[in-house]
MIKE-146329 format. One record per residue (C-alpha): residue number from 1; residue in three letters; chain; x, y, z. Coordinates in nm, 4 decimals, always signed. Example, Ala and Ser with C-alpha at 12.3 -4.5 7.8 and 13.67 -1.06 7.14 Angstrom:
@k=1; r=ALA; c=A; east=+1.2300; north=-0.4500; up=+0.7800
@k=2; r=SER; c=A; east=+1.3670; north=-0.1060; up=+0.7140
//
This chain:
@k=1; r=UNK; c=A; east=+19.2068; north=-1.8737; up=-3.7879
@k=2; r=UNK; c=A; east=+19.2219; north=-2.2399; up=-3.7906
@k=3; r=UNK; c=A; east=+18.9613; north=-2.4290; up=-3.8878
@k=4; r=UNK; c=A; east=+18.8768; north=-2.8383; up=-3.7838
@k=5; r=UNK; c=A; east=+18.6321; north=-2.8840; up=-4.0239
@k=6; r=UNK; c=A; east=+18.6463; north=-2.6338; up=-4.3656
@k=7; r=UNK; c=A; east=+18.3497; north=-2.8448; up=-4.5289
@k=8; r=UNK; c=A; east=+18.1353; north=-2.7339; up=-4.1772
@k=9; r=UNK; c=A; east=+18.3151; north=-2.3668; up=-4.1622
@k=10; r=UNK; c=A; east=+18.2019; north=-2.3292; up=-4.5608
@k=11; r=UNK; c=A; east=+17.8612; north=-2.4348; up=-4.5266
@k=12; r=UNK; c=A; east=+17.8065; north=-2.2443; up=-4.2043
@k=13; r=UNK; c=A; east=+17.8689; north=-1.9383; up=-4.3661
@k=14; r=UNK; c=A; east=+17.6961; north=-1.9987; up=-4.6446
@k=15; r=UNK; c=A; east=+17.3873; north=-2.0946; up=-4.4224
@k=16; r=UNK; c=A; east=+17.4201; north=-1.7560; up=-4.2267
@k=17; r=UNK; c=A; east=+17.4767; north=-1.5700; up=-4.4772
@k=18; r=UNK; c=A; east=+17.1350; north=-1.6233; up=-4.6645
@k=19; r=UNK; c=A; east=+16.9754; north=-1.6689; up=-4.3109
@k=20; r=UNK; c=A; east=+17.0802; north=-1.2326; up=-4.3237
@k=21; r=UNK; c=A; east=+17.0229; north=-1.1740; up=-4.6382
@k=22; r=UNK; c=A; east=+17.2976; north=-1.1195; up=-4.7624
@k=23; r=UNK; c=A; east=+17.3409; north=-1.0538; up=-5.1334
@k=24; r=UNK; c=A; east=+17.7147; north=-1.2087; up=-5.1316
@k=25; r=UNK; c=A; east=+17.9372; north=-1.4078; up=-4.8730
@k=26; r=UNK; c=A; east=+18.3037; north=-1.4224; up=-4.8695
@k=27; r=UNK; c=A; east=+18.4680; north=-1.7553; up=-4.7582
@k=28; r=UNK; c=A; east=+18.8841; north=-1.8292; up=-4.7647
@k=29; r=UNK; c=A; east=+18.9955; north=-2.0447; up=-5.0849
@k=30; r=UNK; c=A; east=+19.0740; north=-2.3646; up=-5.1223
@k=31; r=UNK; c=A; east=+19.0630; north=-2.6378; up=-5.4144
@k=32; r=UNK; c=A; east=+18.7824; north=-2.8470; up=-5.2102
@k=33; r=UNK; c=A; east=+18.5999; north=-2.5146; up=-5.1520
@k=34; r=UNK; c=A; east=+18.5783; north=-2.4171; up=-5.5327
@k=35; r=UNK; c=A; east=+18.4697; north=-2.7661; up=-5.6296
@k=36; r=UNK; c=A; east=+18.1764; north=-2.7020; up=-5.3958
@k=37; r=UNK; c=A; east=+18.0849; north=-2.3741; up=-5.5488
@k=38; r=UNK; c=A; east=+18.1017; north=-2.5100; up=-5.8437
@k=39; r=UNK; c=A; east=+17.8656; north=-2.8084; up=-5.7712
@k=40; r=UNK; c=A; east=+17.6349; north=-2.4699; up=-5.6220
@k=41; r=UNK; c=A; east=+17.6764; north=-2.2876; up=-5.9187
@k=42; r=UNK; c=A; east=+17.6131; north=-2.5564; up=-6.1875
@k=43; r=UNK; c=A; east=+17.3005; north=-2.6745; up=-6.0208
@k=44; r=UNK; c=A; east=+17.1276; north=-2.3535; up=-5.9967
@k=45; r=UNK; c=A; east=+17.1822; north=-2.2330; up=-5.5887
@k=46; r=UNK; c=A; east=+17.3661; north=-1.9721; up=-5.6255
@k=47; r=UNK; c=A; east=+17.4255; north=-1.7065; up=-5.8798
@k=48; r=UNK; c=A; east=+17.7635; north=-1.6511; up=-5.9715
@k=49; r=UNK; c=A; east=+18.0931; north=-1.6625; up=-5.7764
@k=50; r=UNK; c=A; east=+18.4290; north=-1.4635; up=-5.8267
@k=51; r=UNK; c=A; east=+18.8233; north=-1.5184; up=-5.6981
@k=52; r=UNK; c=A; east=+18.9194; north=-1.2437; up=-5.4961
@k=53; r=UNK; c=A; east=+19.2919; north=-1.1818; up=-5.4381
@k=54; r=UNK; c=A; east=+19.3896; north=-1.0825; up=-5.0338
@k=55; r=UNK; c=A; east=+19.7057; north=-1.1417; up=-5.0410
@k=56; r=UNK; c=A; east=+19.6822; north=-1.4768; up=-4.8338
@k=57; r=UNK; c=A; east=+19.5138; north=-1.7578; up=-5.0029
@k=58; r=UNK; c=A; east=+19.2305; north=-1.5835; up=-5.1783
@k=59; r=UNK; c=A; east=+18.9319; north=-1.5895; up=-5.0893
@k=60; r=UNK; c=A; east=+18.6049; north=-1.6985; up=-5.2746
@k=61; r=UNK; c=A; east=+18.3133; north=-1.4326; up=-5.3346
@k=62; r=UNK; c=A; east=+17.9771; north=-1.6287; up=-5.3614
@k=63; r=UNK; c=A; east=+17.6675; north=-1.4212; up=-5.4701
@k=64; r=UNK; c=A; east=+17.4014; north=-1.5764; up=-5.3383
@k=65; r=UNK; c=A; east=+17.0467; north=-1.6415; up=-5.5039
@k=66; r=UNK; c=A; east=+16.6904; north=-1.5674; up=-5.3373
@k=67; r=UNK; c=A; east=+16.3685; north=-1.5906; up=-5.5162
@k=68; r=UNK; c=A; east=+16.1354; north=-1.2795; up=-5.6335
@k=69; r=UNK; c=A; east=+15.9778; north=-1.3064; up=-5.2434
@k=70; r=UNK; c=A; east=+16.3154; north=-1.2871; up=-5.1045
@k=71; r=UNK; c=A; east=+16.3494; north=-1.7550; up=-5.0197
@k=72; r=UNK; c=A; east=+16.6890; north=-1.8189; up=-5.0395
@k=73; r=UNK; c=A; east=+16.7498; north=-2.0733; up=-5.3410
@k=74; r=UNK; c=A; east=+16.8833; north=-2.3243; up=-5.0946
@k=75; r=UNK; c=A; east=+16.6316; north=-2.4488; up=-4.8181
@k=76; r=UNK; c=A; east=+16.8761; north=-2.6436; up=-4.6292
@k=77; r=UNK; c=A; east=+17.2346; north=-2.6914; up=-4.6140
@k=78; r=UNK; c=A; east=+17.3400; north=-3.0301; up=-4.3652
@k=79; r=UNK; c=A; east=+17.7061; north=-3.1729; up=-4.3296
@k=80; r=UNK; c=A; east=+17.6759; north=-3.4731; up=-4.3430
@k=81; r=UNK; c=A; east=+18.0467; north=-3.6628; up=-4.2987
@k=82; r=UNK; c=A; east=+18.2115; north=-3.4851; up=-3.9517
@k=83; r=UNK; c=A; east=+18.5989; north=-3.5672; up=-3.9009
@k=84; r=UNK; c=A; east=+18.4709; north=-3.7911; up=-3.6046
@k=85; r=UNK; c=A; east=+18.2520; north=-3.9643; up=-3.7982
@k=86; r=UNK; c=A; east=+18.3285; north=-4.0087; up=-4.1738
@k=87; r=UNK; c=A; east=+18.0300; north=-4.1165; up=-4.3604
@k=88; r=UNK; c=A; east=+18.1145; north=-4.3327; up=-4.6493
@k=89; r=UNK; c=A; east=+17.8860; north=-4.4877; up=-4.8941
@k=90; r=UNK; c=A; east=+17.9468; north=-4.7492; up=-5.2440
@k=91; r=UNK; c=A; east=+17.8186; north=-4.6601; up=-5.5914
@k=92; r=UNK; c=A; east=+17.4857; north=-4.8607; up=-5.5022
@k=93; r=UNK; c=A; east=+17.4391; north=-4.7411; up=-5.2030
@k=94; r=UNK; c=A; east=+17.4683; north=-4.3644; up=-5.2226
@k=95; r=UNK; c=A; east=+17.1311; north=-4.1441; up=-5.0577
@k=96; r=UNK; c=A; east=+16.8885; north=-3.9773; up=-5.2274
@k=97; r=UNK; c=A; east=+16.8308; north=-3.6267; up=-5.0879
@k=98; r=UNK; c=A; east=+16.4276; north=-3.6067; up=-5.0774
@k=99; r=UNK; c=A; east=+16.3433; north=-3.8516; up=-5.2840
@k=100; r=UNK; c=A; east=+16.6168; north=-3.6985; up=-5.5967
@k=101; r=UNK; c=A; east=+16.4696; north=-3.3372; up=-5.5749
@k=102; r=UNK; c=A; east=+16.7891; north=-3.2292; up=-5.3726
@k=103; r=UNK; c=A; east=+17.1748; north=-3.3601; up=-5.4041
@k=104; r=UNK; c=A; east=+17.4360; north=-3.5181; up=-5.1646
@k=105; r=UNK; c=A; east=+17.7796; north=-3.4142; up=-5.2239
@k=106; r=UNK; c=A; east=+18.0558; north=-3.6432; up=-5.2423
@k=107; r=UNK; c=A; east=+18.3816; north=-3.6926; up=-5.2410
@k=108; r=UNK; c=A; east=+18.4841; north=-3.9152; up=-5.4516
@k=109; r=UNK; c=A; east=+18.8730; north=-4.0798; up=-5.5671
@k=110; r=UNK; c=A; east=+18.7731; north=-3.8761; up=-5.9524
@k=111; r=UNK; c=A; east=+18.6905; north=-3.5478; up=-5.7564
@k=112; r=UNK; c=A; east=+18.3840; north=-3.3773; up=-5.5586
@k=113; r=UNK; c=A; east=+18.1008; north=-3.4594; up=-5.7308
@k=114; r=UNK; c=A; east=+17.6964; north=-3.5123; up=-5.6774
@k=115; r=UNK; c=A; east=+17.4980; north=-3.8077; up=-5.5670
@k=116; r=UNK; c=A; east=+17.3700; north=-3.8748; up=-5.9349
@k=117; r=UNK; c=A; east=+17.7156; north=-3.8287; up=-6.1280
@k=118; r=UNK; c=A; east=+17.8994; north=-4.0678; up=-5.8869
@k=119; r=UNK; c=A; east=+17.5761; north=-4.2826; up=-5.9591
@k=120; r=UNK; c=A; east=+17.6412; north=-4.2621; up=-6.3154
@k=121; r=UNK; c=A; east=+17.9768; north=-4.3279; up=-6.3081
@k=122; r=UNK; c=A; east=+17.9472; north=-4.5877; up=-6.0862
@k=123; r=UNK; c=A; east=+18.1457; north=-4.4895; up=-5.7543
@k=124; r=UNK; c=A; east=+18.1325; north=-4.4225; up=-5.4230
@k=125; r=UNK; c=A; east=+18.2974; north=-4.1756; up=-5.1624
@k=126; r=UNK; c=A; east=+18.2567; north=-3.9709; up=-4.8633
@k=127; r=UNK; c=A; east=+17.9382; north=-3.8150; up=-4.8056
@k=128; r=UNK; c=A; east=+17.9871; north=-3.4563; up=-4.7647
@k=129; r=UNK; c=A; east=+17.6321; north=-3.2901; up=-4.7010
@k=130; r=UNK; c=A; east=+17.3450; north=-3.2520; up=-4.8079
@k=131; r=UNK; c=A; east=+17.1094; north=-2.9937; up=-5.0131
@k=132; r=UNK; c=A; east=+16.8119; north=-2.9018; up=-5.1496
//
Protein backbone atom coordinates (compact mmCIF):
# COMPACT_ATOMS: atom_id res chain seq x y z
CA UNK A 1 0.00 0.00 0.00
CA UNK A 2 1.43 3.33 -0.56
CA UNK A 3 0.55 5.99 1.29
CA UNK A 4 0.81 10.16 0.23
CA UNK A 5 0.27 11.35 3.44
CA UNK A 6 1.23 8.76 6.65
CA UNK A 7 0.48 11.72 9.22
CA UNK A 8 -3.39 11.73 7.41
CA UNK A 9 -3.35 7.67 6.91
CA UNK A 10 -2.35 7.49 10.95
CA UNK A 11 -4.83 9.77 12.18
CA UNK A 12 -7.57 8.42 9.95
CA UNK A 13 -7.34 5.26 11.46
CA UNK A 14 -7.07 6.29 14.62
CA UNK A 15 -10.28 8.48 14.09
CA UNK A 16 -12.22 5.35 12.73
CA UNK A 17 -11.16 3.26 14.86
CA UNK A 18 -12.71 4.91 18.08
CA UNK A 19 -15.59 6.16 15.76
CA UNK A 20 -16.25 1.73 15.97
CA UNK A 21 -15.31 1.20 19.03
CA UNK A 22 -12.72 -0.42 18.83
CA UNK A 23 -10.73 -1.43 21.89
CA UNK A 24 -7.25 -1.40 19.82
CA UNK A 25 -6.11 -0.23 16.22
CA UNK A 26 -3.20 -1.47 14.37
CA UNK A 27 -1.30 1.06 12.14
CA UNK A 28 2.27 0.17 10.04
CA UNK A 29 5.53 1.54 11.94
CA UNK A 30 7.47 4.18 11.43
CA UNK A 31 9.84 6.56 13.61
CA UNK A 32 7.34 9.68 12.94
CA UNK A 33 4.43 7.33 13.81
CA UNK A 34 5.85 6.26 17.32
CA UNK A 35 6.73 9.84 18.20
CA UNK A 36 3.01 10.50 17.72
CA UNK A 37 1.90 7.71 19.95
CA UNK A 38 4.02 8.72 22.21
CA UNK A 39 2.85 12.41 22.33
CA UNK A 40 -0.92 10.24 22.66
CA UNK A 41 0.27 8.21 25.26
CA UNK A 42 2.09 10.76 27.50
CA UNK A 43 -0.79 13.14 27.44
CA UNK A 44 -3.41 10.83 28.53
CA UNK A 45 -5.48 9.78 24.93
CA UNK A 46 -4.78 6.65 24.71
CA UNK A 47 -3.96 3.81 26.97
CA UNK A 48 -1.04 1.97 26.18
CA UNK A 49 0.60 0.96 22.86
CA UNK A 50 2.79 -2.18 21.92
CA UNK A 51 5.42 -3.07 18.80
CA UNK A 52 4.18 -5.84 16.98
CA UNK A 53 6.59 -7.78 14.73
CA UNK A 54 4.95 -8.80 10.92
CA UNK A 55 7.68 -9.45 9.34
CA UNK A 56 7.63 -6.13 7.20
CA UNK A 57 8.17 -3.01 9.09
CA UNK A 58 6.21 -3.67 12.24
CA UNK A 59 3.44 -2.43 12.93
CA UNK A 60 2.20 -0.31 15.98
CA UNK A 61 -0.73 -1.71 18.30
CA UNK A 62 -2.54 1.35 19.91
CA UNK A 63 -5.15 0.52 22.66
CA UNK A 64 -7.36 3.04 22.62
CA UNK A 65 -9.07 4.87 25.70
CA UNK A 66 -12.98 5.64 26.12
CA UNK A 67 -14.52 6.95 29.21
CA UNK A 68 -16.85 4.87 31.80
CA UNK A 69 -19.98 5.96 29.19
CA UNK A 70 -18.10 4.60 26.36
CA UNK A 71 -16.60 8.86 24.81
CA UNK A 72 -13.61 8.16 23.22
CA UNK A 73 -10.70 10.09 25.15
CA UNK A 74 -10.01 12.06 22.03
CA UNK A 75 -12.95 14.34 20.71
CA UNK A 76 -11.30 15.34 17.62
CA UNK A 77 -8.39 14.44 15.65
CA UNK A 78 -7.63 17.34 12.52
CA UNK A 79 -4.42 17.30 10.21
CA UNK A 80 -3.53 20.18 10.06
CA UNK A 81 -0.17 20.57 7.59
CA UNK A 82 -1.27 18.53 4.04
CA UNK A 83 1.81 17.87 1.58
CA UNK A 84 0.09 20.61 -0.65
CA UNK A 85 -0.03 22.91 1.85
CA UNK A 86 2.64 22.79 4.64
CA UNK A 87 1.62 24.79 7.56
CA UNK A 88 4.52 26.28 9.32
CA UNK A 89 4.52 28.42 12.33
CA UNK A 90 7.70 30.38 14.67
CA UNK A 91 8.14 29.82 18.41
CA UNK A 92 5.78 32.98 19.00
CA UNK A 93 3.48 32.24 16.83
CA UNK A 94 2.47 28.64 17.38
CA UNK A 95 -1.80 27.98 17.94
CA UNK A 96 -3.43 27.24 20.82
CA UNK A 97 -5.84 24.30 20.40
CA UNK A 98 -9.13 25.64 22.32
CA UNK A 99 -7.87 28.09 24.17
CA UNK A 100 -4.68 25.44 25.72
CA UNK A 101 -7.23 22.67 26.77
CA UNK A 102 -6.13 20.60 23.61
CA UNK A 103 -2.48 20.34 21.80
CA UNK A 104 -1.08 20.97 18.23
CA UNK A 105 1.55 18.68 17.20
CA UNK A 106 4.62 19.75 15.67
CA UNK A 107 7.35 18.98 13.99
CA UNK A 108 10.01 20.52 14.98
CA UNK A 109 14.24 20.50 13.83
CA UNK A 110 14.69 18.75 17.92
CA UNK A 111 11.88 16.15 17.10
CA UNK A 112 7.86 15.85 17.15
CA UNK A 113 6.80 17.57 19.91
CA UNK A 114 3.54 19.61 21.37
CA UNK A 115 2.47 23.16 20.98
CA UNK A 116 3.58 24.02 24.67
CA UNK A 117 7.11 22.17 24.70
CA UNK A 118 8.17 23.85 21.39
CA UNK A 119 6.76 27.00 23.30
CA UNK A 120 9.01 26.34 26.07
CA UNK A 121 11.84 25.69 24.26
CA UNK A 122 11.40 28.35 22.13
CA UNK A 123 10.93 26.91 18.44
CA UNK A 124 8.91 26.55 15.76
CA UNK A 125 8.00 23.81 13.05
CA UNK A 126 5.44 22.27 10.97
CA UNK A 127 2.09 22.06 12.26
CA UNK A 128 1.00 18.59 12.17
CA UNK A 129 -2.70 18.43 13.60
CA UNK A 130 -4.55 19.09 15.99
CA UNK A 131 -6.28 17.45 19.27
CA UNK A 132 -8.24 17.63 22.04
Amino acid sequence: MNVVDPVADYLTRVRNAQTASHRHVDIPASKLKRALTEILLDKGYVRRYIDVEDGKQGLIRIYLKYSKDGRPAIRSLKRASKPGLRFYCGAEDLPRVRGGLGIAIISTSRGVMTDKEARANHIGGEVLAYLY
